[in-house]
C-alpha positions as semicolon CSV with decimal commas, in nm:
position;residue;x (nm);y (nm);z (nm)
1;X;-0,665;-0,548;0,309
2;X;-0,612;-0,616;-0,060
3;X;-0,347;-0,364;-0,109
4;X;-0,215;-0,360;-0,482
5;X;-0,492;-0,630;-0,574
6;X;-0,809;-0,507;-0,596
7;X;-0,801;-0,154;-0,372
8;X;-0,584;0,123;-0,429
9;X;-0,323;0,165;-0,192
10;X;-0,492;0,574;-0,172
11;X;-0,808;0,453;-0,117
12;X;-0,733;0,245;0,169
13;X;-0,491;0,491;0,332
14;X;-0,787;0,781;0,316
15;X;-1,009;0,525;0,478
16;X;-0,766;0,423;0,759
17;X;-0,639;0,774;0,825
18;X;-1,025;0,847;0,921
19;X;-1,001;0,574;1,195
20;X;-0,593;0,586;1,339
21;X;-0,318;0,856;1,405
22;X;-0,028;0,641;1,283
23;X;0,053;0,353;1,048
24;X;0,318;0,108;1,148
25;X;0,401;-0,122;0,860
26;X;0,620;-0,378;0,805
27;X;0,760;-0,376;0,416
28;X;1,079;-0,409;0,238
29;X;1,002;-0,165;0,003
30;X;1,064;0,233;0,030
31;X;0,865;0,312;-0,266
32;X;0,523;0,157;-0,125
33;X;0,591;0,385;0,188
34;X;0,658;0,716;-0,019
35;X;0,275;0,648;-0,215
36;X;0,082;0,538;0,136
37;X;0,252;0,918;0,274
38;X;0,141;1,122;-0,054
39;X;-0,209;1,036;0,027
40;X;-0,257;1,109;0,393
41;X;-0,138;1,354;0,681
42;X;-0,074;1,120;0,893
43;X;0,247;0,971;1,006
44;X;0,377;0,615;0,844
45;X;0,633;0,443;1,003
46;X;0,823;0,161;0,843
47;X;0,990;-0,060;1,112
48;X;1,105;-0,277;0,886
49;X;1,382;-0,080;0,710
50;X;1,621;-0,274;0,512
């Protein structure tokens, strides 16, 4: 994934959410977390909280 490079971060969460239940991601940012959940209804987990 290209995410904030060529493919919009709500494109590519519509497209996973049609193929998982969950997103685990590992960021250091809150604010790339709060746009990947206004996109989908499914969960996103950040286990990388800082």
């Amino acid at each position: 994934m290209q995410l904030g490079h060529s493919e919009l971060i709500a494109d590519t969460v519509c497209i996973l959410s049609r193929f998982v239940d969950i997103v685990i991601l590992l960021t250091t940012t809150h604010q790339f977390i709060l746009e990947l959940t206004q996109d989908t209804q499914i969960p996103v987990i950040n286990v990388l909280n800082r």
